[in-house]
C-alpha positions, 0 to 999 in steps of 0.5 A, spaced: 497 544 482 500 548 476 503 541 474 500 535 470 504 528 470 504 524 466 507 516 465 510 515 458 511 507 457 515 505 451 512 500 446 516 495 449 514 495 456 520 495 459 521 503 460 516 507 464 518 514 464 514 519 469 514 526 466 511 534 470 509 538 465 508 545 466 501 547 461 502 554 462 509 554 461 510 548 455 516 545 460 516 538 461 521 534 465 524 527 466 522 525 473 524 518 474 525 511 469 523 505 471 528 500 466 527 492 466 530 488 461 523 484 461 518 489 462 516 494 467 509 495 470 505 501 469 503 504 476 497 507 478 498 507 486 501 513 485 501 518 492 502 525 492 505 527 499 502 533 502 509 538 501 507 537 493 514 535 492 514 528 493 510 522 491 510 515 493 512 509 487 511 502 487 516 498 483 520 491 484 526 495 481 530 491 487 526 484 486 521 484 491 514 489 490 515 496 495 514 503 496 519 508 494 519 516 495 522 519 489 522 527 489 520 531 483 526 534 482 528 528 480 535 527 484 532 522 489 528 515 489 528 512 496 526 505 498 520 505 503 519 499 504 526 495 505 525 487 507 525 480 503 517 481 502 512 485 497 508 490 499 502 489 496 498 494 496 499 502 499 493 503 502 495 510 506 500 516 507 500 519 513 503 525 513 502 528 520 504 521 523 510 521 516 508 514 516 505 509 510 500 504 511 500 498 505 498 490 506 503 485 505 504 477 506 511 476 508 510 469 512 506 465 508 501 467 500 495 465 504 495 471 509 495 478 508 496 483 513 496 491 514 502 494 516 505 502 517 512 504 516 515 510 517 517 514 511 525 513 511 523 505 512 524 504 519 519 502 524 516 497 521 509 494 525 504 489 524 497 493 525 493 486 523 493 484 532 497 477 531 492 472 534 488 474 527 490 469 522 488 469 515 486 474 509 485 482 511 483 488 507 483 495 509 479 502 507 482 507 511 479 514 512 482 520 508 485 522 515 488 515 516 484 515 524 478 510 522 479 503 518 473 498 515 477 492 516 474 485 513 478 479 516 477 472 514 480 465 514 480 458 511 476 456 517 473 463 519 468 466 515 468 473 514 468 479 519 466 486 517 468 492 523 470 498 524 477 499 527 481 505 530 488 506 528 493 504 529 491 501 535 487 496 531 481 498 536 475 495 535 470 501 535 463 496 531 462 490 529 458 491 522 458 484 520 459 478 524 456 473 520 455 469 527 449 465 524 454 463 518 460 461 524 455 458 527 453 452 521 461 452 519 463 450 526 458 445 526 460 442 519 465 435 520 473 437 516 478 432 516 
C-alpha cells in the first residue's frame, strides 16, 4: 500500500481520530472520529478487508461493544454486529465467505463463544457446537478454514483441538487432559 494510517487521540480521550496519509503525496484525510463525552478507547483490532478500501472498527458508539465496517472515503460506517451483546474479540475476516468470526458472551459473563456473521450483520450463527458449555478460545488460520480451539468450564478442565470451520469438525485432539478429567471427576463438590 501507498498509504499509512494513523490514530489521533486527543489529550482528553474522549476523540480518537483515524487518519490515511498519502507519504508520496503529503495528503492526509479524516477517515472516521469516535467522540465520547467520557472517553473513547483506542482500537487496535483493526482489520484490512481484501478490497483496500474498507476496515473493520470495534467501538461501543451504540452501548454494547461491536464490529462496524467503515470505508476510507470516510462517507460510510456500518454496524456488523447488531444485537443487545459484546462482540468481544474479532478474531477473523472472511472475505471470500463475506463474513467475520468474533468471540461473544451474550447469555451469561461466564461463557464465551465463537460466532460468524455475515459482513452486512445478517446471518448470525453460534459456531461453539451448544452442548459445550463454558469458556471458548479460537486461533484461527489465515485462510479462516482451520481453528485451535481450547474449551473449558467450571466443571471441565481444559481441551485443546483442532477444528474445521465452520463446521466446527473436530479434525484432532491435541490435549485432553484426560488424567486431569479423570481426578476432577473423582473429587466431592457441593
Amino acid at each position: 500500500s501507498k498509504r499509512l494510517a494513523l490514530q489521533q487521540l486527543n489529550r482528553r480521550q474522549n476523540t480518537n481520530l483515524v487518519l490515511l496519509a498519502d507519504p508520496g503525496m503529503g495528503q492526509v484525510s479524516t477517515v472516521l472520529t469516535e467522540r465520547d463525552d467520557a472517553w473513547v478507547d483506542v482500537n487496535d483490532e483493526w482489520k484490512w478487508l481484501a478490497d483496500g478500501q474498507r476496515f473493520t472498527w470495534i467501538s461501543d458508539r451504540d452501548g454494547w461493544r461491536h464490529v462496524y465496517l467503515a470505508a476510507c472515503d470516510g462517507q460510510d460506517v456500518k454496524l456488523a454486529t447488531p444485537g443487545q451483546f459484546d462482540a468481544t474479540e474479532l478474531l477473523h475476516v472472511d472475505g471470500p465467505q463475506n463474513s467475520l468470526y468474533f468471540l461473544a458472551s451474550p447469555d451469561n459473563p461466564t461463557q464465551r463463544y465463537l460466532y460468524r456473521i455475515g459482513m452486512d450483520g445478517t446471518k448470525l450463527e453460534r459456531i461453539t457446537p451448544a452442548e459445550q458449555k463454558g469458556w471458548h478460545d479460537y486461533q484461527i488460520s489465515p485462510n479462516g478454514r482451520y481453528a485451535i480451539h481450547s474449551g473449558s468450564a467450571a466443571d471441565s478442565p481444559p481441551v485443546i483441538e483442532l477444528v474445521e470451520l465452520p463446521q466446527h469438525a473436530t479434525k484432532r485432539v491435541l490435549a485432553d487432559n484426560a488424567e486431569l478429567r479423570k481426578r476432577f471427576g473423582e473429587l466431592k463438590r457441593t
